[in-house]
N, C-alpha and C positions, 0 to 999 in steps of 0.2 A: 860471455860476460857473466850469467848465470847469478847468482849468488853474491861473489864480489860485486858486478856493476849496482847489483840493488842497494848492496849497502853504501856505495857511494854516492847514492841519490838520497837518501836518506838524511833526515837533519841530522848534525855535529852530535858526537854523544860523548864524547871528550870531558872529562869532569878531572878538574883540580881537586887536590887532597890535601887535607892540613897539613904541615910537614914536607910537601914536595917540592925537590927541586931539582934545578936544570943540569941535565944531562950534557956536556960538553967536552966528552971523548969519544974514544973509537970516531967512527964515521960521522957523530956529532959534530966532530972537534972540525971538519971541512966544512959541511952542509948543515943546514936545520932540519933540513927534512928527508932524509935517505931514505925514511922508507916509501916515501911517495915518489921519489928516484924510481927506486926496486918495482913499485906499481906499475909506473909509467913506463920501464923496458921490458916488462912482462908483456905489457898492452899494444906495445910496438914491435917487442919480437915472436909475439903470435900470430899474425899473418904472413910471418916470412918464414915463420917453422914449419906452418903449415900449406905453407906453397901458395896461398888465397890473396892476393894481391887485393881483390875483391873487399875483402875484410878488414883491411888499412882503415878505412875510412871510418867503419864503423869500431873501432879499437879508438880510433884517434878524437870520438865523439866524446871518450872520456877525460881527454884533455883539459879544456874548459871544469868539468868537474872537480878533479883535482886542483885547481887552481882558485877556484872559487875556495875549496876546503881550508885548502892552505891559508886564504885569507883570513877566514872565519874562524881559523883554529889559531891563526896569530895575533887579531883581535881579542880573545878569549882571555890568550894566556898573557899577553904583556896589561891587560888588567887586571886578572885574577895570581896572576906566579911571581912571586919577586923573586928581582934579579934576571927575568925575560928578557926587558928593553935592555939591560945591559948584554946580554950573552947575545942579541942581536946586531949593537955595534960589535962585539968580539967575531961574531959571524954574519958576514953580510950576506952572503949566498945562501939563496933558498934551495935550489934543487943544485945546478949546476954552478962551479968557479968561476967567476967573471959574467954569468948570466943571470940576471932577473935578480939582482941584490938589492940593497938595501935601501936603497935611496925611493927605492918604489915603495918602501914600506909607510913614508909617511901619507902616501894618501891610502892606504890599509888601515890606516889606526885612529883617520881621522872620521 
């Protein structure tokens, strides 16, 4: 976990910029958050790469982390980013299509 896992222990460093806004193509345009996708099958296809079944568990401790981020980083920005709330109902799905969408978001925001 090294390096990555500390920095996702680490508080949110995520900062809105004057001027910025929402990204809603490429891999955007399905998910809000592919890269925390891309993190999460790193994190689960590293103990199968490396043969350690052993290691699952402790890959998968990052779960919960991620999730929390994701909270945290969607609090953030539907106060701070306009045009957020709206690209959210445009995209309900957080990580996976038909998983963990939108409707869970109202208790996130409140």
């Amino acid at each position: 976990m090294g390096v990555q896992g500390e920095q996702l222990c680490l508080p949110h460093q995520s900062q809105v910029v004057e001027g910025q806004k929402v990204i809603s193509t490429g891999p955007y345009a399905i998910v809000r958050h592919p890269m925390y996708l891309g993190v999460l099958t790193v994190y689960l296809a590293t103990p199968i790469a490396l043969g350690s079944w052993w290691a699952a568990p402790i890959f998968a401790l990052n779960i919960p982390i991620i999730v929390w981020r994701i909270r945290a980083e969607e609090r953030r920005l539907s106060r701070d980013l306009p045009c957020y709330r709206e690209y959210c109902q445009k995209r309900p799905y957080r990580l996976l299509p038909h998983i963990w969408w939108h409707l869970m978001i109202s208790r996130a925001y409140s």
